[in-house]
RORODO-709153 format. One line per 4 residues: number of its first residue (from 1); their letters; for each residue x, y, z of N, C-alpha, C. Coordinates in steps of 0.05 Angstrom, whole numbers, plus 32768, in hexadecimal, padded with zeros to 4 digits. Atoms other than C-alpha are relative to their C-alpha. Layout:
BEGIN
NUM) a) X/Y/Z/X/Y/Z/X/Y/Z | ... $
***
This chain:
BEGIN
1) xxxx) 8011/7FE9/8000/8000/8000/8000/8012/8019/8000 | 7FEA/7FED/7FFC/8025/803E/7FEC/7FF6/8012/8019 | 8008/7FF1/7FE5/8000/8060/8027/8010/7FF9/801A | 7FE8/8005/7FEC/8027/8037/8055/8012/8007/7FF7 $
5) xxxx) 7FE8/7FFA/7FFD/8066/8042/803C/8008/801B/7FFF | 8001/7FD8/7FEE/8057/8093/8040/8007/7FFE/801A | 8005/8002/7FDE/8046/8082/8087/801F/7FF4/800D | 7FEA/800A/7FEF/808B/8057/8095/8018/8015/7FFD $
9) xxxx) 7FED/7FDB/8007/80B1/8099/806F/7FFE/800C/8013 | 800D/7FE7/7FEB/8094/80C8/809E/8007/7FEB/8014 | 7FFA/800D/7FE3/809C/80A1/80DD/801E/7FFB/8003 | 7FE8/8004/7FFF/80E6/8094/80C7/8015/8017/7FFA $
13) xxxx) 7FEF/7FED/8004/80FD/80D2/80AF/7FF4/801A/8017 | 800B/7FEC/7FE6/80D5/80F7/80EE/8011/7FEC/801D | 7FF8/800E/7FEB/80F8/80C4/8119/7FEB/7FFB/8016 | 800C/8004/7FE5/80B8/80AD/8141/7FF6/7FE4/8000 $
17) xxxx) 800C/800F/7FFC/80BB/806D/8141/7FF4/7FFB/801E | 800A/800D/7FDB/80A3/8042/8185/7FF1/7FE4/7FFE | 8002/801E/8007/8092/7FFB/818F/7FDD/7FFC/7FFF | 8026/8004/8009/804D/7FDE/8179/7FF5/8001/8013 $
21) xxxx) 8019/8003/7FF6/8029/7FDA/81B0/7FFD/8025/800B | 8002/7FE1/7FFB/8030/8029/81BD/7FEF/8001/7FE1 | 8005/7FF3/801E/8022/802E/8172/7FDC/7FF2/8003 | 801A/7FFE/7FFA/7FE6/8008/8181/7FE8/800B/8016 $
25) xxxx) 8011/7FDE/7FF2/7FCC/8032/81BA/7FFA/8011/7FF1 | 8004/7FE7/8017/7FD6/8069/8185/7FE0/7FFC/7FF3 | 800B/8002/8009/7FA5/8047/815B/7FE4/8003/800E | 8008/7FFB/7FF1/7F7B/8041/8193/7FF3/800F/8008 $
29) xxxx) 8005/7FE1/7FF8/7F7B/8089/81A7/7FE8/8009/7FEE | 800C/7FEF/801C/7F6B/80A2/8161/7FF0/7FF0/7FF5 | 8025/8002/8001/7F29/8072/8160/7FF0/8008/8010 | 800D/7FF7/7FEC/7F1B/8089/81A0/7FF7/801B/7FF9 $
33) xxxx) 8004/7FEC/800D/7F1B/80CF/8182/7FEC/7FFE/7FF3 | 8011/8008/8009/7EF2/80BA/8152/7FDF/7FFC/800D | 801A/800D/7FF0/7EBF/8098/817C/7FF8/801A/800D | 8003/7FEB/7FF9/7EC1/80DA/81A2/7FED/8019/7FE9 $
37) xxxx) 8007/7FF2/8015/7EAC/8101/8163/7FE3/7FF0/7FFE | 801F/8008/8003/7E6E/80D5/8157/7FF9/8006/8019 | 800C/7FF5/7FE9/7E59/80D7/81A0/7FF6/801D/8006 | 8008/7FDB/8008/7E5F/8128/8197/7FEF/8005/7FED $
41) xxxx) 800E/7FFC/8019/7E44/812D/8155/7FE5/7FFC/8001 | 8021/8010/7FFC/7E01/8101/8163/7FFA/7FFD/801D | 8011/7FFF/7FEC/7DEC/8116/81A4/8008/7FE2/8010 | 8004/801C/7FF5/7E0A/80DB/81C2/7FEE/7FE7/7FF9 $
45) xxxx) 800B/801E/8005/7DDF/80AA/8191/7FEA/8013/7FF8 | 801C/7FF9/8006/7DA3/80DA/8198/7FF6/800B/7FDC | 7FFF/7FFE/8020/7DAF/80F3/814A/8013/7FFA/7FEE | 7FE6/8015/8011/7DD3/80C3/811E/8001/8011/7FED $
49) xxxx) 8001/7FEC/801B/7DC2/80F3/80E5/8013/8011/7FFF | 7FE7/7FEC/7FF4/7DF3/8122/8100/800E/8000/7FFE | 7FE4/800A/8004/7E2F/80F4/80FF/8016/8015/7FE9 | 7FE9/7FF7/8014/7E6D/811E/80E4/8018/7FFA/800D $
53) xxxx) 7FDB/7FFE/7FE9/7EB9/810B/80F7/800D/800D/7FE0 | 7FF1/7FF2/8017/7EEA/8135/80D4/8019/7FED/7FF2 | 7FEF/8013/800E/7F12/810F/809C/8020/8001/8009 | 7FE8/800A/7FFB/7F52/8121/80C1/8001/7FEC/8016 $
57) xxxx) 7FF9/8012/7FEB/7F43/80F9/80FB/8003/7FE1/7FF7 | 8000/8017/8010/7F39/80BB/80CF/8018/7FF4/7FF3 | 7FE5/8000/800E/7F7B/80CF/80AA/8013/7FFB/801C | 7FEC/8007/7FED/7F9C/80CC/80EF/7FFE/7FE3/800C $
61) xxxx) 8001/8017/7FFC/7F7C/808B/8100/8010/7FE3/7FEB | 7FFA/8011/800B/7F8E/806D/80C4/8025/7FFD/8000 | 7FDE/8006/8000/7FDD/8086/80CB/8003/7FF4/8017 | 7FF6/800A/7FF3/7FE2/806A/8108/7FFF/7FDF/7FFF $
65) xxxx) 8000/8021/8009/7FCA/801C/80ED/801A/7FF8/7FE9 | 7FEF/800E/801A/7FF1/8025/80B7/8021/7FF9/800C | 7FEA/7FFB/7FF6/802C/8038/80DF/8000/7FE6/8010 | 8001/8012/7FF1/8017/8002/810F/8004/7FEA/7FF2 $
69) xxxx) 7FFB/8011/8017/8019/7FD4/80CD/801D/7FFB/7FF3 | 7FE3/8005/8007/8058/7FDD/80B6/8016/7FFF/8014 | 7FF1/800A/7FE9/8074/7FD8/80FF/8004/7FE6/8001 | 800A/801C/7FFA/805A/7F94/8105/8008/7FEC/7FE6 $
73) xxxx) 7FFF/8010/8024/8070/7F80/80B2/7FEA/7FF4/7FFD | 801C/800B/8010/8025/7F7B/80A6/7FFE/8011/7FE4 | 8009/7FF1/801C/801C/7F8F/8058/7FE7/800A/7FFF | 801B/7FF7/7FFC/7FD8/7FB6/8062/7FF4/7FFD/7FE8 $
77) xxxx) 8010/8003/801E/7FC4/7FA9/801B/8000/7FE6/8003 | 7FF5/801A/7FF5/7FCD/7F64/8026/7FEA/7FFC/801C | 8010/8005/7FED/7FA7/7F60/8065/7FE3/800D/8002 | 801C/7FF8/7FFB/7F6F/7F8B/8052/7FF9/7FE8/7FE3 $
81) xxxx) 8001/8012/8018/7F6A/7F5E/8010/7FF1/7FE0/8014 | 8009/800D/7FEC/7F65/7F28/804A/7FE5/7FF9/8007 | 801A/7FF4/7FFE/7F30/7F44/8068/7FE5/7FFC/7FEF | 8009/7FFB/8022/7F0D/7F52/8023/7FF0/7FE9/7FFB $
85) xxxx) 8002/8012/8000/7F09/7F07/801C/7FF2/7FF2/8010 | 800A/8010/7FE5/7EF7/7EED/8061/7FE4/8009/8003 | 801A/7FF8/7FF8/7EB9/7F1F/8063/7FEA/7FFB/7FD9 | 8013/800F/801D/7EA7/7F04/8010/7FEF/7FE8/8012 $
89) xxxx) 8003/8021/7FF6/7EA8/7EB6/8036/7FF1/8008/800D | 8018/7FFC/7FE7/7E7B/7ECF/806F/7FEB/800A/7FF3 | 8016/7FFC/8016/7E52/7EF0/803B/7FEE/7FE8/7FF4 | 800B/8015/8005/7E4A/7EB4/8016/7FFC/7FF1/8015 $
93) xxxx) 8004/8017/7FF0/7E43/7E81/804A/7FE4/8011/8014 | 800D/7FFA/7FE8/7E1C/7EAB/8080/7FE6/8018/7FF6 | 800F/7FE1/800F/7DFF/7EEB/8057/8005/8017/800F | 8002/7FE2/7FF3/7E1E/7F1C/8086/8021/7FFF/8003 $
97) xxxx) 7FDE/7FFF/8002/7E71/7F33/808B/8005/7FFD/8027 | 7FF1/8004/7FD7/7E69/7F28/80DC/800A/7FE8/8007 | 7FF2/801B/7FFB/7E8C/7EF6/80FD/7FF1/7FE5/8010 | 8010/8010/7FF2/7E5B/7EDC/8129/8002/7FFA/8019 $
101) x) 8001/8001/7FDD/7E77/7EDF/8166/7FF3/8009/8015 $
***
């Protein structure tokens, strides 16, 4: 994904790396953010219509997986491709991409 390898540029020529499980806190955070933004946005639930999160917080969520991805030598194209697949098979077999647990 050339998006990751932006993301491992920037983390390497800013010098910030830090070991995965910080990197995944990060990720963490910046859904927590997120989640924060809908809760604000829609009245806490009371108007879903409402929902707005701003596309940088999304962009920050996503640098920090990606970053968390290429910590870990997960190819994120590759693992969402994965993904991709696993929720077709649950499609077919089940008619829904949940897992069922």
């Amino acid at each position: 994904m050339k998006q990751q390898q932006q993301v491992a540029a920037f983390v390497d020529r800013n010098d910030i790396e830090t070991p995965p499980a910080y990197r995944l806190l990060d990720v963490l955070g910046e859904l927590g953010e997120i989640a924060a933004e809908v809760n604000e946005t829609t009245g806490y639930g009371a108007d879903p219509s409402a929902l707005s999160v701003p596309e940088d917080e999304i962009g920050d969520a996503l640098f920090a997986l990606l970053a968390l991805c290429e910590q870990l030598d997960i190819d994120a194209d590759r693992a969402l491709s994965q993904a991709l697949s696993k929720y077709d098979s649950r499609l077919d077999s089940n008619g829904t991409p949940a897992s069922g647990r």
